[in-house]
C-alpha positions in Angstrom: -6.0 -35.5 -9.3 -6.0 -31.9 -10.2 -6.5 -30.0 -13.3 -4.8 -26.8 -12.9 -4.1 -23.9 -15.3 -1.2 -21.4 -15.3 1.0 -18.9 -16.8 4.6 -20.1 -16.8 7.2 -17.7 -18.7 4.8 -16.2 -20.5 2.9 -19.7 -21.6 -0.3 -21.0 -20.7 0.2 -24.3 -19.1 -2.2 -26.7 -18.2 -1.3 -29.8 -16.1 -3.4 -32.4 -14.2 -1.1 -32.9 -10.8 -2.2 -34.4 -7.1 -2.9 -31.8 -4.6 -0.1 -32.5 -2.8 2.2 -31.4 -5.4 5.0 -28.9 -5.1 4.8 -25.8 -7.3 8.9 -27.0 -7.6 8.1 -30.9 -8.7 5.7 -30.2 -11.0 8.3 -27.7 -12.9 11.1 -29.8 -12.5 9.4 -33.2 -13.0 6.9 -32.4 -15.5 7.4 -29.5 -17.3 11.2 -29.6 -17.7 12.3 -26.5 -16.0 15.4 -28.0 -14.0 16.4 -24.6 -13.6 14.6 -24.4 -10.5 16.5 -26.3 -8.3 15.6 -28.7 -5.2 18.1 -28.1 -2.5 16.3 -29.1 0.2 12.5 -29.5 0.7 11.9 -27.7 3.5 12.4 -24.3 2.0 16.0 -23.9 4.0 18.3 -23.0 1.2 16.6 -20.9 -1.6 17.6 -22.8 -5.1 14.1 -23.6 -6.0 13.4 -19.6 -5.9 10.5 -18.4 -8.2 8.5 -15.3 -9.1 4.7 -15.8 -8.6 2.6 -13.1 -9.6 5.4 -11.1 -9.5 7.2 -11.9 -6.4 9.9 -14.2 -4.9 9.0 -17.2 -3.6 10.2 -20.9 -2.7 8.6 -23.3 -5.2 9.1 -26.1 -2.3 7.1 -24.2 -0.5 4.0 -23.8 -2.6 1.8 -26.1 -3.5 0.9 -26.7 -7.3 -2.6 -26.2 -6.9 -2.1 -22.6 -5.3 -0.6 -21.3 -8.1 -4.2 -21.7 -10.4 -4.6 -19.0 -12.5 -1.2 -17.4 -12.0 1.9 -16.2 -13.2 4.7 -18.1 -12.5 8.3 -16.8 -14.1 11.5 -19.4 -13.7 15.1 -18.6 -13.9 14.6 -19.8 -17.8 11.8 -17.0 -18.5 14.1 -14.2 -17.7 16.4 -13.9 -19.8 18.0 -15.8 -23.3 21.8 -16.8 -24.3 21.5 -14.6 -26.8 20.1 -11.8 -24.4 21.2 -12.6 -20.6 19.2 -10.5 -17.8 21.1 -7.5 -16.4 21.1 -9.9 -13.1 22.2 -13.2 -14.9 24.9 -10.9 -16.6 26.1 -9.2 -13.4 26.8 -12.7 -12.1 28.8 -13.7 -14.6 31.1 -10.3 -14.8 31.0 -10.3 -11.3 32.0 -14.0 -10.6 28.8 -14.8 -8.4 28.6 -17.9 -9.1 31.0 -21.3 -8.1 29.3 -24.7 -8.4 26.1 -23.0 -9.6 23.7 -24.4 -7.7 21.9 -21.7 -5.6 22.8 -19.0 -8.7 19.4 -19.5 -10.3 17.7 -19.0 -6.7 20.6 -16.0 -6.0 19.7 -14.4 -9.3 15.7 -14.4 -8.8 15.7 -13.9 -5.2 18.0 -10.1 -7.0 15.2 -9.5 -9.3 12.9 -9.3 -6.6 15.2 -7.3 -4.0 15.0 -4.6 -7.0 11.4 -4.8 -7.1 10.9 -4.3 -3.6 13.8 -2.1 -2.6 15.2 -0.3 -6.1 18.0 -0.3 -8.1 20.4 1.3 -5.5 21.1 -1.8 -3.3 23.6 -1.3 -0.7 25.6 -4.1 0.6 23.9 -4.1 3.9 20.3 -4.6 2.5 21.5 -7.6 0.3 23.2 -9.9 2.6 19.8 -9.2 5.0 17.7 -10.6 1.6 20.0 -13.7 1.2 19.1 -14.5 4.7 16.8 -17.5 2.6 19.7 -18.3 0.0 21.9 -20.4 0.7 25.5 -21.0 -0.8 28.3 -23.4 0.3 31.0 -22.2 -2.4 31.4 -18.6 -2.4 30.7 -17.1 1.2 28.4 -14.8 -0.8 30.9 -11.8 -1.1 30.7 -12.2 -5.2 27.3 -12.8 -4.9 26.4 -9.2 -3.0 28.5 -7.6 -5.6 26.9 -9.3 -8.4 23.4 -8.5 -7.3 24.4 -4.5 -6.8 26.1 -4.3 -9.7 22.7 -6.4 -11.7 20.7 -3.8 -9.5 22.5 -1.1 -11.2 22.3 -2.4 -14.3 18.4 -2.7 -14.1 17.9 0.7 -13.8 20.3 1.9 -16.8 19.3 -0.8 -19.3 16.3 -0.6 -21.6 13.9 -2.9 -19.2 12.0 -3.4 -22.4 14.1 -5.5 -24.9 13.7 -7.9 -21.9 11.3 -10.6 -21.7 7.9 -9.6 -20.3 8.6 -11.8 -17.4 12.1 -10.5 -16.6 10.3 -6.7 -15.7 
């Protein structure tokens, strides 16, 4: 066993896991964030999508024990009911979102295309991202609009009533 420490939506977290531990399990398992989903454990499908130290990446994919000492953000640090994200928001105006399952993955893997690419997505450069999101409910035309339309919303809403994590 392994005594790791970490930043997870804004909280210092310290956890004593196996080395063999997915970054994803020891969310889900142990620290209750089943908003990170497990789709399918080979990093295929995109629900278990994260930020670490800033950018996207698939929890199933990462061990615990690489993610000492950083900052991990979940879909539950990036936004409240009280206060959605522009991104969780655009989803729900913009009907993204059937079953549910891959929407915390879609909306992450949205924050992060804005990181990378700006606020400006065309529909073209989205459906290249989602490449490593997978959806079996909407055929992903909602789910393009939802992240342009949280895109644009990014860049017009004040960034900093957000949660830390959500910037």
């Amino acid at each position: 066993m392994q005594t790791i420490t970490l930043n997870i939506n804004g909280a210092a977290v310290t956890a004593t896991v196996d080395p063999r531990t997915l970054l994803v399990h020891l969310l889900r398992d142990e620290l209750r964030l089943t908003g990170t989903h497990v789709g399918c454990d080979t990093s295929q499908c995109g629900a278990c999508t994260v930020h670490l130290d800033g950018v996207a990446v698939k929890a199933c994919a990462v061990l615990a024990v690489q993610a000492e000492g950083a900052e991990v953000v979940t879909i539950e640090g990036i936004g409240s009911a009280e206060q959605l994200h522009p991104m969780q928001a655009a989803f729900r105006e913009h009907h993204g979102l059937q079953c549910g399952f891959c929407t915390p993955g879609m909306i992450m893997a949205g924050i992060d295309m804005v990181r990378r690419h700006g606020t400006e997505l065309d529909e073209p450069t989205v459906r290249a991202e989602l490449e490593g999101n997978l959806c079996r409910c909407t055929g992903y035309h909602n789910i393009v609009l939802a992240i342009m339309a949280g895109a644009r919303d990014m860049g017009t809403r004040d960034m900093a009533a957000l949660p830390a994590a959500a910037e």
